[in-house]
LUMLO-680277 format. One line per 3 residues: for each residue y, x, z of C-alpha. Coordinates in nm, 3 decimals. Last residue first. Layout:
<pts>
Y/X/Z; ...
</pts>
This chain:
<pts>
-0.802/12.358/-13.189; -0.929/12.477/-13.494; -1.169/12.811/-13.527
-1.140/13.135/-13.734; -1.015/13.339/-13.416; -0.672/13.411/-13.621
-0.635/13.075/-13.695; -0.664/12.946/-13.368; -0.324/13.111/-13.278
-0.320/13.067/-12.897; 0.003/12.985/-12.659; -0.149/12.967/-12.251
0.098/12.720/-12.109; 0.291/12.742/-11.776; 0.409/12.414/-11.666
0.504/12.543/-11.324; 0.519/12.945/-11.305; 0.274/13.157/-11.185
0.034/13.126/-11.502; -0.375/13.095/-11.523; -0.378/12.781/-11.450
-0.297/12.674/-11.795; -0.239/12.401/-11.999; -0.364/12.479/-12.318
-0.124/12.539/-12.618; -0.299/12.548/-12.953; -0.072/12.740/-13.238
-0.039/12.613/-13.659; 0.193/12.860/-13.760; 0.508/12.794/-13.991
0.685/12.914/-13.699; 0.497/12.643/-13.467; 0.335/12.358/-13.666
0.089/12.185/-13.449; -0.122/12.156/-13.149; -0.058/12.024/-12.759
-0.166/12.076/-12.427; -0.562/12.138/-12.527; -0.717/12.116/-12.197
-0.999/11.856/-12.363; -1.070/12.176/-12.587; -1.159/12.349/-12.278
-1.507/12.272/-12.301; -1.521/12.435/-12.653; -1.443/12.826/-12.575
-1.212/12.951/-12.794; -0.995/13.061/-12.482; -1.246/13.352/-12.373
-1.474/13.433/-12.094; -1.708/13.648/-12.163; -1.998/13.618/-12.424
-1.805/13.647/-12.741; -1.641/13.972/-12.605; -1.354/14.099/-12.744
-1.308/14.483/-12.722; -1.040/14.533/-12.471; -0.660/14.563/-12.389
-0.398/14.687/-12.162; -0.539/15.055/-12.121; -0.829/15.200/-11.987
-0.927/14.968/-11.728; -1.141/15.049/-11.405; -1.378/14.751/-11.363
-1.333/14.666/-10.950; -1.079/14.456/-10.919; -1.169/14.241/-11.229
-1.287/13.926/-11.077; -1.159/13.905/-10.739; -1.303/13.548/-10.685
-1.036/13.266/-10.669; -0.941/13.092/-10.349; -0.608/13.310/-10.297
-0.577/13.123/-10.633; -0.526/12.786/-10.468; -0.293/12.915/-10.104
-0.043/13.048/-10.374; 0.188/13.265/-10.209; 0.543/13.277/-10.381
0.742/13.583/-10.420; 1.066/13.616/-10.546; 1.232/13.930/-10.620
1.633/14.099/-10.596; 1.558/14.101/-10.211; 1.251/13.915/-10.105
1.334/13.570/-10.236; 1.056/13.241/-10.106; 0.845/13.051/-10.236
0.572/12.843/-10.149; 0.259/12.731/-10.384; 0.096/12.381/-10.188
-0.082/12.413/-9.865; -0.408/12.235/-9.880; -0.472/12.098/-9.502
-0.461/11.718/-9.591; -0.727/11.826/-9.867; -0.982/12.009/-9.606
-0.989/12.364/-9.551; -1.374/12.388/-9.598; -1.346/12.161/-9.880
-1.098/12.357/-10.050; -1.320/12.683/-9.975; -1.578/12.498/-10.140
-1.375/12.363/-10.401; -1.275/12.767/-10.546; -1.622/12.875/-10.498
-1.779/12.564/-10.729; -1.502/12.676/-10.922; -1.531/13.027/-10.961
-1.938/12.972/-11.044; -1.824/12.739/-11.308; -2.027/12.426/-11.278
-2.349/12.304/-11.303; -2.419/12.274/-10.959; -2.832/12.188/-11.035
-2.995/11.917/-10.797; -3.133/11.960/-10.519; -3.066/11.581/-10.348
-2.880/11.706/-10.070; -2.648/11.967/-10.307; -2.603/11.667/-10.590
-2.455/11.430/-10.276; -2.256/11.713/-10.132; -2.114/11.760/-10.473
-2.049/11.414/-10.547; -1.899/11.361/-10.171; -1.653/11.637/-10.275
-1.570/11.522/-10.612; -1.492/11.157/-10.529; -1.313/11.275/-10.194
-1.075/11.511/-10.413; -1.032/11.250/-10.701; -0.873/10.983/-10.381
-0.686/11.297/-10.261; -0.544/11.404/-10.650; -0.461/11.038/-10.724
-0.281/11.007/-10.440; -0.051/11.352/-10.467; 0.009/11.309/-10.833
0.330/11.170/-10.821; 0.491/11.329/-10.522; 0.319/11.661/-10.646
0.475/11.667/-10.962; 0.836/11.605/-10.758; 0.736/11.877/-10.554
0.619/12.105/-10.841; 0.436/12.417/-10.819; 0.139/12.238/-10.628
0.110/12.009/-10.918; 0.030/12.291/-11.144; -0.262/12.378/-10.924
-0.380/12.023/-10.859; -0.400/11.978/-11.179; -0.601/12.305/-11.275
-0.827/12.262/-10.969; -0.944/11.904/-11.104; -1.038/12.048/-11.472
-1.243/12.317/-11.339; -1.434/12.081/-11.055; -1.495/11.839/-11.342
-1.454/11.436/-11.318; -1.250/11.384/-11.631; -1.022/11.100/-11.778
-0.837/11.034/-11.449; -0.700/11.377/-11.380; -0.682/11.550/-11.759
-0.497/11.203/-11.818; -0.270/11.293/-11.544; -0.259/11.645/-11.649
-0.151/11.587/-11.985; 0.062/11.326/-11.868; 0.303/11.592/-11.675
0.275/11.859/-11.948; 0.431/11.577/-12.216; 0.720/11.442/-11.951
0.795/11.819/-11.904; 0.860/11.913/-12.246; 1.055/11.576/-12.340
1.296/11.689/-12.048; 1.311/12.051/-12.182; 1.394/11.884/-12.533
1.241/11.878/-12.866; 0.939/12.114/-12.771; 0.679/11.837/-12.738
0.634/11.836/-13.089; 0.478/11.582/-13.300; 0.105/11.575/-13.327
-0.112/11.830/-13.532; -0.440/11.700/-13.686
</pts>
């Protein structure tokens, strides 16, 4: 059922995003759901201030379980992107995760983000024909059910009823990915 808004103020905004992913970080031990915090807390120094423990003690609790799963043989289960994403993590080490910098390069500003320079290329190599495709029920789409649990916030938008999941997929802190579930014939 849709909750209140989150939209009544910027503040009220930001206090909702910020316990979504603190509840994403302490209610779920999933390599997906543990990049996507610490992504949107790297944007964020005041984020990051808050979040920085929990992430590192979460870290160490994900790491060891992996290494632990890995000596024993059993199945990674995973996303193949994010069992690539913690490995280079690991590699680096958490101390030596460099959070999203910015800087202005003329009228622009650029930021390097040390996270998604972890991410597989993906889609570099399909040539594209235009700025859509066919949909694909087998690829990766945002009616998928495990990320139900990243579900920002549903309700009444326009005389709409939208889903926004938090997303990582944005360069901008507390980016949100806006879907009409209606239109894909499922709820949020």
């Amino acid at each position: 059922m849709p909750v209140a808004s989150p939209f009544e103020s910027p503040v009220e905004f930001r206090l909702n995003f910020e316990r979504q992913l603190a509840s994403l970080l302490t209610d779920f031990d999933e390599l997906g759901v543990y990049i996507l915090v610490l992504a949107n807390a790297g944007f964020d120094s005041a984020l990051w201030e808050r979040l920085a423990d929990p992430l590192q003690e979460k870290y160490r609790y994900l790491a060891q379980s992996m290494i632990e799963r890995q000596q024993q043989g059993l199945l990674l289960d995973d996303a193949e992107d994010d069992l690539q994403v913690f490995r280079c993590l690991m590699t680096l080490g958490f101390d030596n995760h460099q959070n999203t910098v910015f800087r202005q390069a003329g009228p622009w500003e650029v930021q390097f983000n040390q996270l998604r320079s972890f991410r597989p290329p993906r889609m570099t190599g399909k040539k594209t024909e235009g700025v859509s495709a066919p949909f694909d029920p087998d690829g990766f789409h945002f009616n998928k059910p495990f990320l139900r649990k990243e579900v920002f916030w549903h309700g009444w938008l326009a005389g709409i009823v939208h889903c926004f999941i938090t997303s990582f997929l944005s360069s901008i802190f507390m980016g949100c990915l806006c879907r009409n579930p209606a239109r894909a014939g499922h709820s949020c």
